[in-house]
Biopython code that builds the backbone (N, CA, C, O; Angstrom):
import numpy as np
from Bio.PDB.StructureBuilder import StructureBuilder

atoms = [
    (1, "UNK", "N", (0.838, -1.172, 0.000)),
    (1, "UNK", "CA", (0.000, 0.000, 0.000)),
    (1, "UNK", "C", (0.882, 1.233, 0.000)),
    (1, "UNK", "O", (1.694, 1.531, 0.875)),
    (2, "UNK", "N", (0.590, 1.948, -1.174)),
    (2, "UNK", "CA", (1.435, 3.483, -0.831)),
    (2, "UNK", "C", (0.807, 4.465, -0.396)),
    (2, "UNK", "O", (-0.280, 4.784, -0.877)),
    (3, "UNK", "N", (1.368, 5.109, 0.572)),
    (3, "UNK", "CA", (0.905, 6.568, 1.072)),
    (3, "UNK", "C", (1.861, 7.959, 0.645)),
    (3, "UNK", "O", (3.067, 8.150, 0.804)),
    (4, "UNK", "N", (0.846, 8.796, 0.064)),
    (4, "UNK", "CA", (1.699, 10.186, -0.392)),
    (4, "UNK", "C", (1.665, 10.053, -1.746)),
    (4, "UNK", "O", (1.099, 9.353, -2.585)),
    (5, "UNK", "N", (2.557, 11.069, -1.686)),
    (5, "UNK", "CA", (2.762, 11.239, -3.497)),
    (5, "UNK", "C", (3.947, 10.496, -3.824)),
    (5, "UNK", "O", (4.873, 10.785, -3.066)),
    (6, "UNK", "N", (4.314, 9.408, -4.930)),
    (6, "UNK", "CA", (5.123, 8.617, -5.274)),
    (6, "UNK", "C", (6.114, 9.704, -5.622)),
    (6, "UNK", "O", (5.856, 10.887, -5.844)),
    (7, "UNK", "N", (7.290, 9.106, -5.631)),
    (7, "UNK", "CA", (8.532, 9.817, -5.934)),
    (7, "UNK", "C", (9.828, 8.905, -6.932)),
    (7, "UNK", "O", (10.331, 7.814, -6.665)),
    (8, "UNK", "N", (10.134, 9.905, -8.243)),
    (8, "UNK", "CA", (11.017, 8.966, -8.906)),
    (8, "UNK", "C", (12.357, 9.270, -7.745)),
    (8, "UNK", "O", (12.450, 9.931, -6.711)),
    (9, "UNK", "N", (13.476, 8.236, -8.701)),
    (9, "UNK", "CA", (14.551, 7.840, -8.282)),
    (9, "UNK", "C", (15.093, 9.490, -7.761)),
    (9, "UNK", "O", (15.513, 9.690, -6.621)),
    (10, "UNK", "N", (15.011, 10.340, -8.586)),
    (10, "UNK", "CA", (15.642, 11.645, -8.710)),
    (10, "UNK", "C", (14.932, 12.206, -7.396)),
    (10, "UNK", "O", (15.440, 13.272, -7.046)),
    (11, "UNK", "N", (14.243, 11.918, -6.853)),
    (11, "UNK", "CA", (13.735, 12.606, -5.706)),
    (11, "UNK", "C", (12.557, 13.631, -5.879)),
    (11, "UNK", "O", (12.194, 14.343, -4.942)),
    (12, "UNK", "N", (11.880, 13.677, -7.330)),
    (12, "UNK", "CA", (10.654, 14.470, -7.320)),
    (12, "UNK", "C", (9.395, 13.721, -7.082)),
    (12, "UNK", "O", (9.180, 12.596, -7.536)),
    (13, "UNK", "N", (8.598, 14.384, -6.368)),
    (13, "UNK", "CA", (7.247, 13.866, -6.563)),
    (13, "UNK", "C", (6.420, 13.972, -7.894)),
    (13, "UNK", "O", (6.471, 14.972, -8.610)),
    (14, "UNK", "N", (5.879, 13.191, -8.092)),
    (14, "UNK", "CA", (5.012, 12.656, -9.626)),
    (14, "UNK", "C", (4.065, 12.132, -9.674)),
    (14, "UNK", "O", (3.968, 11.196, -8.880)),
    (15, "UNK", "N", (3.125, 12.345, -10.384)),
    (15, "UNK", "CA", (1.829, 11.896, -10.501)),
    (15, "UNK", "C", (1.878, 10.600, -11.716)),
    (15, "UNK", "O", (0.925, 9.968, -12.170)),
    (16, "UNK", "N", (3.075, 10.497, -11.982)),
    (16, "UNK", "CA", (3.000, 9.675, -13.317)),
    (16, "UNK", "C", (4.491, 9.122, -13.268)),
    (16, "UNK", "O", (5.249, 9.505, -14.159)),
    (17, "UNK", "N", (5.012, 8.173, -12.207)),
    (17, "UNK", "CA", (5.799, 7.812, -11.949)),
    (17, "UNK", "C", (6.687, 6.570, -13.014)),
    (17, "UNK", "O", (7.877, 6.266, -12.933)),
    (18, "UNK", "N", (5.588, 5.995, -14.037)),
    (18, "UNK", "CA", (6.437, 5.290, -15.149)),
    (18, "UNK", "C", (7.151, 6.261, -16.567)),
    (18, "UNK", "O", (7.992, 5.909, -17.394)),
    (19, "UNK", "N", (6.348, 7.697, -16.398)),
    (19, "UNK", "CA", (7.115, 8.182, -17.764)),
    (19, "UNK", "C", (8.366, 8.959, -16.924)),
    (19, "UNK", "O", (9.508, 8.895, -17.380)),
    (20, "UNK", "N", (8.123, 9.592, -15.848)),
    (20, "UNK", "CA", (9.101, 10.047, -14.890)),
    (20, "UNK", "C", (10.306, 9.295, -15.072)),
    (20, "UNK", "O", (11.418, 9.808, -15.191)),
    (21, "UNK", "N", (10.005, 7.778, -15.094)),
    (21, "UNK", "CA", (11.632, 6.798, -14.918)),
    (21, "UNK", "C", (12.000, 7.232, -16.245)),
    (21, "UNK", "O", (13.202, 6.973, -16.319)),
    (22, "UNK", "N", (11.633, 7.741, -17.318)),
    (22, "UNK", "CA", (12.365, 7.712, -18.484)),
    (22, "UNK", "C", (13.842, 8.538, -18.581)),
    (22, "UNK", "O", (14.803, 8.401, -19.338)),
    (23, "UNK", "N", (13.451, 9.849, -16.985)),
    (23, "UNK", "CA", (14.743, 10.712, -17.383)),
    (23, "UNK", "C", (15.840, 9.637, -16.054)),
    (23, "UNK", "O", (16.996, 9.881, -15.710)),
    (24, "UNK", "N", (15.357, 9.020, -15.802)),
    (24, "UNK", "CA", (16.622, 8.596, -14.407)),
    (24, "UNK", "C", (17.776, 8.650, -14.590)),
    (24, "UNK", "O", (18.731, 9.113, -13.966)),
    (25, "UNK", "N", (17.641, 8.138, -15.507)),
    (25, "UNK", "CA", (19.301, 7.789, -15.727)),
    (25, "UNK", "C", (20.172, 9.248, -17.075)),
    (25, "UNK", "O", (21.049, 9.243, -17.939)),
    (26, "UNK", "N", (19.511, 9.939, -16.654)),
    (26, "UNK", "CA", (20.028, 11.306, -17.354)),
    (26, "UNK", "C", (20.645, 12.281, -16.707)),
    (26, "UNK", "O", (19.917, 12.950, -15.973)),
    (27, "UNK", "N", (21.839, 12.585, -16.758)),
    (27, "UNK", "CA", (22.641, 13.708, -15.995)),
    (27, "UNK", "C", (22.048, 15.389, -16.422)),
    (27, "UNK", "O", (21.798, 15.665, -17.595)),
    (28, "UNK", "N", (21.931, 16.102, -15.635)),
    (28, "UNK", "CA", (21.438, 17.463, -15.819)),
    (28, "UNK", "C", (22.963, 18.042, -17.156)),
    (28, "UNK", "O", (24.188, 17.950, -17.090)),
    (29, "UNK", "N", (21.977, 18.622, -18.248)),
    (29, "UNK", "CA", (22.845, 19.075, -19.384)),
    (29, "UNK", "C", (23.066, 18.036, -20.948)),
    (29, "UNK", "O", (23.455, 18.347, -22.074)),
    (30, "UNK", "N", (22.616, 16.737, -20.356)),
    (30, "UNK", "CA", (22.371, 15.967, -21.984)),
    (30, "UNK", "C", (21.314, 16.216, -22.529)),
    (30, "UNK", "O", (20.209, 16.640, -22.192)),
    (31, "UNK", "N", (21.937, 15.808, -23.661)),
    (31, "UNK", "CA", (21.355, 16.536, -24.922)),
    (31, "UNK", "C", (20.068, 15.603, -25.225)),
    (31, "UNK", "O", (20.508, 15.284, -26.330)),
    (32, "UNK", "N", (19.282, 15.153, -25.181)),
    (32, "UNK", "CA", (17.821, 14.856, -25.416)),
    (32, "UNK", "C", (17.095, 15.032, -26.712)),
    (32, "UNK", "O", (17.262, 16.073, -27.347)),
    (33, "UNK", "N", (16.294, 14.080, -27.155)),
    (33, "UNK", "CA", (15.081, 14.614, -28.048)),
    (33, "UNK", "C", (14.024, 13.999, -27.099)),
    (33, "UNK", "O", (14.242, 12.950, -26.493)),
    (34, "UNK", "N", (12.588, 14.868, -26.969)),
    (34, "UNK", "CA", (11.823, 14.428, -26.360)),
    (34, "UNK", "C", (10.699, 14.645, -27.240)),
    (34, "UNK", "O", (10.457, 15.734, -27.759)),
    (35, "UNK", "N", (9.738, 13.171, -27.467)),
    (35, "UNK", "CA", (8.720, 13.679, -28.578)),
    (35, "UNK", "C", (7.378, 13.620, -27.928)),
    (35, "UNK", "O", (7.188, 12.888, -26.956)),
    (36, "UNK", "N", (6.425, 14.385, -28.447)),
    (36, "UNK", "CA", (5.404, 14.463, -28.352)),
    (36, "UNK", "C", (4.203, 14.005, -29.727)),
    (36, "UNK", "O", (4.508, 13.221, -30.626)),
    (37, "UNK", "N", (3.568, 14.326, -29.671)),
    (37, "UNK", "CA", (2.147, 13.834, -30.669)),
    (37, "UNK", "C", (2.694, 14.011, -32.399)),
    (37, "UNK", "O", (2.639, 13.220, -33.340)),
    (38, "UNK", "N", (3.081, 15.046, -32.317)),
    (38, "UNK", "CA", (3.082, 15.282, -33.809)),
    (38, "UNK", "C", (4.330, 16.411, -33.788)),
    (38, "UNK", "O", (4.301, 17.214, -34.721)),
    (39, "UNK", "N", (5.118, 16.509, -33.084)),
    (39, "UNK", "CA", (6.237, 16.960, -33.338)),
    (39, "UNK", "C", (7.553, 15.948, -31.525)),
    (39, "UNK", "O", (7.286, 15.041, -30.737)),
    (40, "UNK", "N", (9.006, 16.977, -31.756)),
    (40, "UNK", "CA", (9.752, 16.233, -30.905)),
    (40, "UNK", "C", (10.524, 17.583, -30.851)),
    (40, "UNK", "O", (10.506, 18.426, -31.747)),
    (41, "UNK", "N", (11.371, 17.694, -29.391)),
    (41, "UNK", "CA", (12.026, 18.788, -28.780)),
    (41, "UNK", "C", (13.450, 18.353, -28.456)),
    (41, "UNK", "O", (13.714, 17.523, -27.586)),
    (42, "UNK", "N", (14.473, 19.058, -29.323)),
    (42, "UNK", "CA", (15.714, 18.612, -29.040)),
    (42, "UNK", "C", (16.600, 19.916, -28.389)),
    (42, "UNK", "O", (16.704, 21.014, -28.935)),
    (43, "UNK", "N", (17.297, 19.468, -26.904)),
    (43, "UNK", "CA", (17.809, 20.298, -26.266)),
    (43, "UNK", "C", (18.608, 19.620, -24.840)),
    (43, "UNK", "O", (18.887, 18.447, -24.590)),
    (44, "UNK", "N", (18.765, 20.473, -24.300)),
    (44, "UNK", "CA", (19.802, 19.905, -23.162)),
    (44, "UNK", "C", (18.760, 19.394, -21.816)),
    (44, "UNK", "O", (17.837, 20.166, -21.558)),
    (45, "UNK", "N", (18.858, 18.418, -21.163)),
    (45, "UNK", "CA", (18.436, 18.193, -20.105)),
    (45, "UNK", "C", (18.157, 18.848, -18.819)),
    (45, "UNK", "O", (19.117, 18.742, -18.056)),
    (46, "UNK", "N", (16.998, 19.595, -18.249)),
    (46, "UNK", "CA", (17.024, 20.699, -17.350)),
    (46, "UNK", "C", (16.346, 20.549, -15.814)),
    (46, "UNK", "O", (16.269, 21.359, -14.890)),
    (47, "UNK", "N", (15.880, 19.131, -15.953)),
    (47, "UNK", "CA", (15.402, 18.319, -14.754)),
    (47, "UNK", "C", (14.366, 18.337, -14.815)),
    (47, "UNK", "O", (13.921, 18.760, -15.881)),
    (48, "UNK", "N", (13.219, 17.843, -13.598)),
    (48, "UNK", "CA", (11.635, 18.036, -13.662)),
    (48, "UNK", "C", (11.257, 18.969, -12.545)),
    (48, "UNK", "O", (12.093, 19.203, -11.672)),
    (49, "UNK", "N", (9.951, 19.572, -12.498)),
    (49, "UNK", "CA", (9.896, 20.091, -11.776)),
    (49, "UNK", "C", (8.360, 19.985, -11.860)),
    (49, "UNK", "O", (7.877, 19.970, -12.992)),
    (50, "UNK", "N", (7.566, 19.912, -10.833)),
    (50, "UNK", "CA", (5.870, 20.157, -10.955)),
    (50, "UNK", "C", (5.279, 19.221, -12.593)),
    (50, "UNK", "O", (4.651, 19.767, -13.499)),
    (51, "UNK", "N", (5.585, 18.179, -12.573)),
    (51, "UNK", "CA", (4.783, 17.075, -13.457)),
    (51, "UNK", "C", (5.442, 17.763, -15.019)),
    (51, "UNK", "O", (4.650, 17.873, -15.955)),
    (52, "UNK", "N", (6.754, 18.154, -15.189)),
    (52, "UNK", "CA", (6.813, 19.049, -16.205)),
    (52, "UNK", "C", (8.524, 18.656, -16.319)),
    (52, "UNK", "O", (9.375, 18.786, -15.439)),
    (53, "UNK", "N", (8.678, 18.169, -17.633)),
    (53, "UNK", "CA", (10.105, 18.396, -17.611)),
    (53, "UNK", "C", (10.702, 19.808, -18.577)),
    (53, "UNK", "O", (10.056, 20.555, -19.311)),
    (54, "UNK", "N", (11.755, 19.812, -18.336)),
    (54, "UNK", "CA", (12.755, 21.202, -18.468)),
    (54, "UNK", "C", (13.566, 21.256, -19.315)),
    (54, "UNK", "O", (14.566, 20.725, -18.833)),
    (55, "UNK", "N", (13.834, 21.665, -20.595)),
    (55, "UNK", "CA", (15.068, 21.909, -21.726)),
    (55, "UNK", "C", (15.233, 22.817, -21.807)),
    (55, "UNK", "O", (14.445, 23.744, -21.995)),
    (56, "UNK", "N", (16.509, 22.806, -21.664)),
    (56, "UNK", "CA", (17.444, 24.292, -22.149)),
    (56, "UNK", "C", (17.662, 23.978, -23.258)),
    (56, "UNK", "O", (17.714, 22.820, -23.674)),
    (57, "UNK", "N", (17.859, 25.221, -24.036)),
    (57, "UNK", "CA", (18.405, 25.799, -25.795)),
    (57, "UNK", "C", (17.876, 24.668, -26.202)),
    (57, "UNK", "O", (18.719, 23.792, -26.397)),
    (58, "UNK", "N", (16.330, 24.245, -26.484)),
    (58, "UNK", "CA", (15.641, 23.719, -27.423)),
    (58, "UNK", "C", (15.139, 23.801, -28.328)),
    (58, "UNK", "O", (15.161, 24.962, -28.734)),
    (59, "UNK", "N", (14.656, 23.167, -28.928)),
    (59, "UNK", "CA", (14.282, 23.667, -30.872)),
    (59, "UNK", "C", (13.277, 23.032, -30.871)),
    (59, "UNK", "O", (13.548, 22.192, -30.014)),
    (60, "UNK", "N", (11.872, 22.715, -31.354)),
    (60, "UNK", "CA", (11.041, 22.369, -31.733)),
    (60, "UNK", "C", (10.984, 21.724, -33.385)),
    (60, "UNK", "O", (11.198, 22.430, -34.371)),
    (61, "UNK", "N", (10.712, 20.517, -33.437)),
    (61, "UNK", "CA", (10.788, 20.454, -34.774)),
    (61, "UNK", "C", (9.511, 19.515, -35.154)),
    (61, "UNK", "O", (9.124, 18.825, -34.211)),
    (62, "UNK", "N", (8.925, 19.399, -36.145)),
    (62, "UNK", "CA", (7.410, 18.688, -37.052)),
    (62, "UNK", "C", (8.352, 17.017, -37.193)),
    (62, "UNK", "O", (9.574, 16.914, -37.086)),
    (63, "UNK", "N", (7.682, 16.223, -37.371)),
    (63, "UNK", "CA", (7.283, 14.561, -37.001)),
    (63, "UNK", "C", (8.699, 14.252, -38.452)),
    (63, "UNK", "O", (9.612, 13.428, -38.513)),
    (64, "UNK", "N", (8.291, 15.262, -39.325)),
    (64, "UNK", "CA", (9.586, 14.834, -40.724)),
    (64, "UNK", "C", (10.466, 15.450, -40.336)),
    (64, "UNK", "O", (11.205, 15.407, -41.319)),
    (65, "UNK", "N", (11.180, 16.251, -39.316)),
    (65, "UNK", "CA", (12.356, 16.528, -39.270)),
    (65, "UNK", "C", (12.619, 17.929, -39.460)),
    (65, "UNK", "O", (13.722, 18.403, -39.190)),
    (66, "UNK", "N", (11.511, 18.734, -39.985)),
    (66, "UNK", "CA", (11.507, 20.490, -40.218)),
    (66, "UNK", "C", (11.359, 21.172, -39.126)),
    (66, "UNK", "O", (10.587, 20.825, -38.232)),
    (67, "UNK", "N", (12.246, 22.443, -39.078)),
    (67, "UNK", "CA", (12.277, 22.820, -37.554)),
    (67, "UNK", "C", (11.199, 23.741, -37.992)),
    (67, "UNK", "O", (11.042, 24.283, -39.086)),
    (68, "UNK", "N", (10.163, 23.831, -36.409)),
    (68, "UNK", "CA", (8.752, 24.941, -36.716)),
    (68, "UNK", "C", (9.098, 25.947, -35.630)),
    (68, "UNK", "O", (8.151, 26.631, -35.240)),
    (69, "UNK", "N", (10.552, 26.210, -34.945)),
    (69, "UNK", "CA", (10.603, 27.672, -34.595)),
    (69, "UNK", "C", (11.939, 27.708, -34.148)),
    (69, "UNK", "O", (12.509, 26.638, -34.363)),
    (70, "UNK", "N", (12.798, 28.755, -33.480)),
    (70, "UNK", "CA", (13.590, 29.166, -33.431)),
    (70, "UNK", "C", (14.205, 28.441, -31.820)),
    (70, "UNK", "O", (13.358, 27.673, -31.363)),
    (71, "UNK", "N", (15.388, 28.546, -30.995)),
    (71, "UNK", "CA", (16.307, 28.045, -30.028)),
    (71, "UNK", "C", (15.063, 28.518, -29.256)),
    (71, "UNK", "O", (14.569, 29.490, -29.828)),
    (72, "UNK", "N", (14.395, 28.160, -28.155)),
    (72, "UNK", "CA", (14.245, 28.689, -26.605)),
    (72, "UNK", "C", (15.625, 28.736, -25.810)),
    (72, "UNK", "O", (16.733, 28.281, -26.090)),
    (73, "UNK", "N", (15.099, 29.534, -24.593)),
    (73, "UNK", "CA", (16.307, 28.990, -23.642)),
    (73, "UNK", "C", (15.855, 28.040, -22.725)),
    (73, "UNK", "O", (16.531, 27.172, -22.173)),
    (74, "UNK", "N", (14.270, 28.343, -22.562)),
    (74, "UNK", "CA", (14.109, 27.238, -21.576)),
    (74, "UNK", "C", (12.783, 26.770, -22.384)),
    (74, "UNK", "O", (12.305, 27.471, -23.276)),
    (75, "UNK", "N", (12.041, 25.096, -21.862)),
    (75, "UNK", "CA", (10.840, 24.812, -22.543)),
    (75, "UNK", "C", (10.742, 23.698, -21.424)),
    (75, "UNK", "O", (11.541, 22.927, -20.892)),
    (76, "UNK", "N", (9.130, 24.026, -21.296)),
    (76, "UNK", "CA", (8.274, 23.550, -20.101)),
    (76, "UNK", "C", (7.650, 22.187, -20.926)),
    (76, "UNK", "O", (7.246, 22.577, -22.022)),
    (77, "UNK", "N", (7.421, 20.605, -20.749)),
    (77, "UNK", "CA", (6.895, 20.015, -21.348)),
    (77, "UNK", "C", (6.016, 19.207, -20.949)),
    (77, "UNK", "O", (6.318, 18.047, -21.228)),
    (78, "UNK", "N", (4.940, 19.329, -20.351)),
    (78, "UNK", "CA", (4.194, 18.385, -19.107)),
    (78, "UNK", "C", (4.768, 17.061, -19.983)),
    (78, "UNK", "O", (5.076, 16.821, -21.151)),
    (79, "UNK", "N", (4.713, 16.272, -18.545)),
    (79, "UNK", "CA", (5.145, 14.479, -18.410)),
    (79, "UNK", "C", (3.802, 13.925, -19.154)),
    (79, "UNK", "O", (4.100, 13.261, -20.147)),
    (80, "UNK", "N", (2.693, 14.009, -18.973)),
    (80, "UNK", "CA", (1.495, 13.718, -19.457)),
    (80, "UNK", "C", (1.694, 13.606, -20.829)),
    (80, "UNK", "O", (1.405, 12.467, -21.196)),
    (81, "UNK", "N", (2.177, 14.530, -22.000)),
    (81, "UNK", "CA", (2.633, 14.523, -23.258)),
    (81, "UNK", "C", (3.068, 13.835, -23.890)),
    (81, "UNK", "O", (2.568, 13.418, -24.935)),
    (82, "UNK", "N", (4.623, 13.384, -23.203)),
    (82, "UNK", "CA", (5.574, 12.895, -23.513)),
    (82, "UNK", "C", (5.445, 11.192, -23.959)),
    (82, "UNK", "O", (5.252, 10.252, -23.188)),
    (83, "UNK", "N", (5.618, 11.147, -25.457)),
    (83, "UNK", "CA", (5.419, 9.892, -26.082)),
    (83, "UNK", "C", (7.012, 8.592, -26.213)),
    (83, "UNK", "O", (7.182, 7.411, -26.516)),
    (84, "UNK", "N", (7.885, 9.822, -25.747)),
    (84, "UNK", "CA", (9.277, 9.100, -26.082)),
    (84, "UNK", "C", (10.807, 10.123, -25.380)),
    (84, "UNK", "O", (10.946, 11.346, -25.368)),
    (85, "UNK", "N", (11.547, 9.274, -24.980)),
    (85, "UNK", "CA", (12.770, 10.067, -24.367)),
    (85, "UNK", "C", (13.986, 9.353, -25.220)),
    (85, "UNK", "O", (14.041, 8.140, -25.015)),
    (86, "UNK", "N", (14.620, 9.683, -25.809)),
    (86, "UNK", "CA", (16.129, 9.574, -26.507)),
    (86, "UNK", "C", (17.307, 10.536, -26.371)),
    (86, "UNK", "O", (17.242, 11.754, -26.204)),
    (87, "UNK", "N", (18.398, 9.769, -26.471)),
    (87, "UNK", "CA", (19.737, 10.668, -26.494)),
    (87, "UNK", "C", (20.778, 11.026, -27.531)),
    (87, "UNK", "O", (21.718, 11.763, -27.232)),
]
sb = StructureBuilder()
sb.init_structure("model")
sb.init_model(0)
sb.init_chain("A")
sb.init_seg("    ")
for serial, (resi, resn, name, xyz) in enumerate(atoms, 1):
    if name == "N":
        sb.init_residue(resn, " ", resi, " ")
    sb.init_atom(name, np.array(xyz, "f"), 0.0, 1.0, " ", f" {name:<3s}", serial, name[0])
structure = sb.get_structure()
């Protein structure tokens, strides 16, 4: 029986503790693509915070590979989204 809010390895609390394990084994600053529905976000690793993971100097790009906007410095990506984690 668990009590509280589950917590990944990294020490955050999560509401969604199997896509959470996807960053475990990721050091703060690798380089990542993280995809979503119909596009994927390539940028540096920036940790999680509030059900949301974190990229620095990310790019947004469409499902074929075309980028659809310019560097962020930072990009918010709820965990809920997230269809895939690669390095």
């Amino acid at each position: 029986m668990l009590f509280g809010t589950p917590f990944s390895s990294l020490g955050v609390p999560c509401r969604f503790p199997s896509r959470v394990a996807l960053f475990d084994s990721y050091p703060i600053g690798t380089s990542l693509v993280i995809g979503m529905d119909s596009s994927f976000w390539v940028g540096s690793f920036g940790g999680l915070q509030d059900s949301v993971a974190l990229l620095t100097n990310a790019r947004l790009f469409s499902n074929n590979g075309n980028p659809i906007d310019g560097i962020r410095a930072v990009v918010r990506i709820p965990i809920i989204n997230i269809t895939f984690v690669s390095q």
